[in-house]
Structure formats: structure tokens, C-alpha cells
N, C-alpha and C positions, 0 to 999 in steps of 0.2 A: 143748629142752635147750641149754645156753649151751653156746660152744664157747670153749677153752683157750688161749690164745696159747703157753704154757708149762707145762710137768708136771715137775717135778722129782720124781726117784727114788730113793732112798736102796738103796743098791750090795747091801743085803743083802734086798730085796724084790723086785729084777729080775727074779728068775724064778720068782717067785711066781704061779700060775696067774690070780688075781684079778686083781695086777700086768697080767699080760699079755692079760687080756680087757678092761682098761681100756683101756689105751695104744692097742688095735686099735682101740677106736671113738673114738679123737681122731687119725685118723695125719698129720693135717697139724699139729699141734704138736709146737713143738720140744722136746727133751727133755733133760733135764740131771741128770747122775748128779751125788748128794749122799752126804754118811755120816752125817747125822742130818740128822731133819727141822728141827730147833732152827735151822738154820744160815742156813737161810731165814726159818723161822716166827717165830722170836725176835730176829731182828735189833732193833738200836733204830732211833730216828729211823723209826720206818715211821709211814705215815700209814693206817690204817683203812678212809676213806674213800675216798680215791684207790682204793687197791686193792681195794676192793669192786665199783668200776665196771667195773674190769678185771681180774676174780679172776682167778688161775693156782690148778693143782692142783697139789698135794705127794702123793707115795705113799709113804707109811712101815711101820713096825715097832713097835707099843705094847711097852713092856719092862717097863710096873711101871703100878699105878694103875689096874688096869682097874674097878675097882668103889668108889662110893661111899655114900658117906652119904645118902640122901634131905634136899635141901635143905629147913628149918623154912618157905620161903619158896611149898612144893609143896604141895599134896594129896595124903596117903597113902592118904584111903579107906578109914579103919578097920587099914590094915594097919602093925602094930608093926615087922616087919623090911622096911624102906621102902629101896631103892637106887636109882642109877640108874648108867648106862654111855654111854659116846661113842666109839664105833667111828667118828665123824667130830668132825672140830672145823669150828664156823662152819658156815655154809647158804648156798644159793642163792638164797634170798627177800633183801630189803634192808628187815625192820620197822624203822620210827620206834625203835618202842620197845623194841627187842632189847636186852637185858642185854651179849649176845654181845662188842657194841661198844665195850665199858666195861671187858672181861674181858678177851680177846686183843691180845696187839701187834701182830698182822696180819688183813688182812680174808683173804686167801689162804684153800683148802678143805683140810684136812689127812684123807687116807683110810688109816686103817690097816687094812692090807691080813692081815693076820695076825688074821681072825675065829676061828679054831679054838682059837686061845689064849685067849678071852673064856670062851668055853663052858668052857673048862679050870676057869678060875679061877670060872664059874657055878656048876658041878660040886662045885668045894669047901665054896664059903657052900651050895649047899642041902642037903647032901651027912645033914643032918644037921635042918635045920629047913625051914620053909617061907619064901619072899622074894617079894616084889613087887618089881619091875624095871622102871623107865621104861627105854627103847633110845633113846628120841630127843628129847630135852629139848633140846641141845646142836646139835641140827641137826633136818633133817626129812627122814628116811630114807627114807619113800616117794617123796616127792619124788625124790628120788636112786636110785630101783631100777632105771631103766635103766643107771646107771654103775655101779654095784657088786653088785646083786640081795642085800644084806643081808638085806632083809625077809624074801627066802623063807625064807634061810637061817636066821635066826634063829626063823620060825614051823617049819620042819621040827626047828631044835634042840629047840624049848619041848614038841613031839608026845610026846617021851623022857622030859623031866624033869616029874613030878609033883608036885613041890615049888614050882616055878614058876610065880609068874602075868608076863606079861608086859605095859605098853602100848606100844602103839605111836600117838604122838603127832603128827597132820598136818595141815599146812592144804592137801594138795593134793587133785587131782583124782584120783589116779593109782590108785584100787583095782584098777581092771582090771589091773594088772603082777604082782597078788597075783590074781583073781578066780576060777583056775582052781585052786587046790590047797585042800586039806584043813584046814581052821582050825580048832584044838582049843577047847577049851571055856577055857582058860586062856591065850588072846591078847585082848588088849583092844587095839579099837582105838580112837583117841577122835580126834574132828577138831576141830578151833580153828574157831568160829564166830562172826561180828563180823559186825553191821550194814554194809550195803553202802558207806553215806558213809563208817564209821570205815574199812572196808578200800581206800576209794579214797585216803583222806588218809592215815594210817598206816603201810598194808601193801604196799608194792612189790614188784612181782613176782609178787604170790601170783596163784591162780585166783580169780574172783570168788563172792560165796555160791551162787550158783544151779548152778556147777557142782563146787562142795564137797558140795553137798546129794546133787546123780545121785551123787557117786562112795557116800554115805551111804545111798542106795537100791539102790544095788547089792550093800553089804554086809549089808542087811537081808534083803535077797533069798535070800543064802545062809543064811540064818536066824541070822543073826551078830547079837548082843546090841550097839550099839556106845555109846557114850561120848560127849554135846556136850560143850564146855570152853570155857565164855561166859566169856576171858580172854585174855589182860588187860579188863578194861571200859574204854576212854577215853571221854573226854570229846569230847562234839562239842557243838555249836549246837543248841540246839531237842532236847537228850537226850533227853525223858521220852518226847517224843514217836517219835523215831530208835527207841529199843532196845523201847517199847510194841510197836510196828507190828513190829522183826524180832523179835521172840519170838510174835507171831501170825503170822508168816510159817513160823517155825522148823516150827510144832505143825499149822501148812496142809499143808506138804509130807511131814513125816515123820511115821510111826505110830508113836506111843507103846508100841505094844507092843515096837517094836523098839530102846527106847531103855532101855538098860543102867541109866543113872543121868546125873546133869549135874552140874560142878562150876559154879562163881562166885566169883569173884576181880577186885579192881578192881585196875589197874596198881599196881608197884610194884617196886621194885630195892634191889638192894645199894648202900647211900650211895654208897661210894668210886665203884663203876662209874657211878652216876648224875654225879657230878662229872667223870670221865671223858669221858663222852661229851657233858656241856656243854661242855669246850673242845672237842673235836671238832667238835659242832655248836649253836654258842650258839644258833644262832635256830633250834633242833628246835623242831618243832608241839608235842612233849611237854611244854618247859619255858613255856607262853604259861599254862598255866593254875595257881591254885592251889596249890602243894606244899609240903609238912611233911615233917620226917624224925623216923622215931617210932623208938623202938630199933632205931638204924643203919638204920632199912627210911627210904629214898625213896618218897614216894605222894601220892595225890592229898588233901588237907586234908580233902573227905567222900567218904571211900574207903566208908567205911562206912555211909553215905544211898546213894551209886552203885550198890554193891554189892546195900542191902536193896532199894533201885527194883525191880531189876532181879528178883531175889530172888521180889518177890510178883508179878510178872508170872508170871511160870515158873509159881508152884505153883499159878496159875487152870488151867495145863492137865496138871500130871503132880503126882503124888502129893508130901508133901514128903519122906520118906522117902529116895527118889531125888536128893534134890537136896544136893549138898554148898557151902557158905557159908566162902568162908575165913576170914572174920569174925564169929563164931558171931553170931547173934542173941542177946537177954537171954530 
């Protein structure tokens, strides 16, 4: 776990119990009381980048916003009433191709610390219908459960509500911080899985596949259904051959009985954020190859050849049924 040079606190979360089991495991950073997090997080003239290399944490208060719309850009997996939620803004990994970069005017972690009010507002939208609910689109919460213990919290909320299905979305290693408690039938969890070159070129920071997989055997172990999410696909050198070999690697190590379903999606962004982060960072590995902008979506020119490649590799070893295409096939 990276350590903080600086935590800014917003004056109305100080004593907030969360607040103050954070702060305890950072005590040699300084600390600076704020009254919104905006004050910080929204300044102009910030640069992204810089401040990714040296993130600080913000601890705030969500006041409005807590639930969205399921982005057109997501897989909802058949489910109609499609949300998601960000109890965190920004992540601790540094992807190539994060949207993230494109979207925030700072790289800084923003933790709001007021979870009980989420569930409040959970309470409401299912209060009455059924919701699918990503928790971590916008960041990678497992990742993060030694600083804030979300996950539990949020798998002990999901125990209650019926109406809820939850995922939770990771590229880390970290099941074991989750591995000991009660996982209901209605948490999915799904892990980000990328050929080994794309995550050495691409993915900074993250764990490598081989120990994304253990944390993936562990959670089978518990007889948990979980979720692969071969996404973004990028592009490398010598493709067919790279994502052939990791999808015969994928179906070597894990048993298909324990595998829920897999999406497939080849890279792609919201234009503006795509243009964003070329001035940021004009010579990204992302912008060397190919790209078209198809309605306002940024992607790779055969988004949809990447996609099917990869696509019929998959269903040589698991059903197609299971397998979701963001690019329908004809």
C-alpha cells in the first residue's frame, strides 16, 4: 500500500469513525483540514499526471449523486435497471488506458467517508424494484480494503437487500481481505484479466496475471461463481498470437465450473476524455495504433475483428451462452 505525503479532511468528516481508522494507518502524513473536497480536487491548472506519481488522499462527505445511470459504454448482462456508484474517485493502479485521466482535474484519491448514506439512497431505488449495481467502476475497491474496508461493508449491506445484485470489479490480488466472511448469492465479483505483455505495457501498478488468477482460486474455493472481464482488449505486437496463448492459459488454471460468465470488449472511451488525455500524454502507447471515433465513442478502427478474435477463442473452452460481446456478433 502506497503511502500519503498528505490527507486532506473536510471539517465535517473528522470524526467520523471511518475518518479516523484511516488517518490512524497513515500517522506520519500531514494533515490538512478543508470544507469541501472541491477545494482541492477541482482546482484548475492541475496536472493529472504529476499528481498521480505523487497521489495525496482527500476524506470527504458525498452530498448528492450517489447513484447513476449504467454507462451505454458498460455491460449490463441482461439487466434493465443497470447502476453504478463511487464511494471513491480515481485508483491507485496508473492504466495506460483509464478513462479516469480524461474525466477528473486531479489525479489525487477522493474517499467518501459517509458509506451508510449510500445504502440509504440503495434503499430507495430497490425499495420497490430489482438493480444491478457495479461499486467499482471508478476505482478498484478491493484494492483499497485495507484503507477503508468498503468491500465488507458493502457485501454485509448486499446480505439485507434482496433486490440487489451487486459487482464488484478488480484487477487485484487482494480476495483474501474479503476471504473469511459470508458471500451471498447476489455479489459478483468479476476480475480484469489481460494478457501478461498488455499488463506490462499498459497496466502500472497492478498485480500480475498469475496472481490475479490465486486471488480467482480462492474465490472459487468458497464456491463463489465469479466473473472474467477480457477488457479493455489492446493491442499489442504479434496479437493473435499474445491473447490465443492467454485465453489457453485463462481455461489451464481456472475451472470452468467456477466461472459465472465473461464479458469482451475491445478499448474504448468517451471522445472528449480521449482528447484529454492526448494532451496529457501525446506519446501514450494508446494513441500509436489505429483509431476511429464512432458515435462520440473513441476505439480502436477493428474494434470489432479484436473483439470477435478473441470472442472464438473463449467459446473453444466455455459455452457461448456465458460469454458476453459488446459488439454483438451478426
Amino acid at each position: 500500500m502506497k503511502k500519503f505525503s498528505h490527507i486532506y479532511i473536510e471539517k465535517e468528516v473528522l470524526d467520523n469513525p471511518i475518518t479516523q481508522g484511516i488517518l490512524e494507518k497513515f500517522p506520519n502524513s500531514k494533515r490538512i483540514i478543508i470544507d469541501r473536497y472541491s477545494e482541492v480536487f477541482n482546482r484548475s491548472n492541475q496536472n493529472y499526471i504529476v499528481q498521480k506519481k505523487k497521489q495525496n488522499l482527500i476524506l470527504a462527505k458525498k452530498r448528492y449523486d450517489f447513484i447513476y445511470e449504467g454507462s451505454e459504454l458498460c455491460e449490463d448482462f441482461g439487466h434493465i435497471n443497470f447502476y453504478h456508484t463511487s464511494n471513491v474517485f480515481n485508483c491507485i493502479y496508473d492504466c495506460d488506458y483509464c478513462y479516469l485521466q480524461g474525466m477528473y482535474p486531479s489525479g489525487h484519491l477522493v474517499i467518501f467517508v459517509n458509506i451508510e448514506d449510500y445504502f440509504k439512497e440503495v434503499d430507495k431505488l430497490t425499495q420497490h424494484k430489482n438493480a444491478y449495481l457495479s461499486i467499482s467502476y471508478e476505482t478498484d475497491l478491493l484494492a483499497l480494503e485495507y484503507v477503508t474496508g468498503f468491500t465488507k461493508k458493502w457485501i454485509e449491506y448486499t446480505k439485507g437487500n434482496k433486490n440487489l445484485v451487486i459487482e464488484i470489479r478488480t484487477k487485484s490480488a487482494n480476495f483474501s481481505s474479503v476471504e473469511s466472511l459470508e458471500i451471498p448469492y447476489n455479489v459478483i465479483f468479476a476480475w480484469t484479466l489481460l494478457p501478461q505483455p498488455v499488463i506490462e505495457k499498459y497496466e502500472k501498478l497492478t498485480p500480475p496475471l498469475t496472481k490475479r488468477i490465486e486471488s480467482i482460486k480462492k474465490a472459487i474455493l468458497k464456491n463463489l461463481k465469479i466473473r472474467i472481464s477480457i477488457e479493455p482488449i489492446m493491442y499489442i505486437e504479434n496479437f493473435e498470437e499474445v491473447y490465443k496463448d492467454f485465453v489457453k492459459y485463462i481455461f489451464s488454471n481456472i475451472p470452468k465450473e467456477g466461472i459465472r460468465d465473461i464479458n469482451i470488449g475491445a478499448f474504448r472511451m468517451i471522445k472528449e476524455q480521449a482528447k484529454r488525455i492526448e494532451r496529457l500524454k501525446e506519446y501514450s502507447p494508446i494513441f500509436c495504433y489505429d483509431t476511429i471515433v464512432k458515435n462520440e465513442v473513441f476505439t480502436y478502427k477493428n474494434a470489432e475483428e479484436l473483439e470477435k478474435f478473441v470472442y472464438c477463442e473463449v467459446i473453444q473452452y466455455i459455452e457461448k451462452e456465458k460469454v458476453y460481446l459488446l459488439n454483438k456478433l451478426p
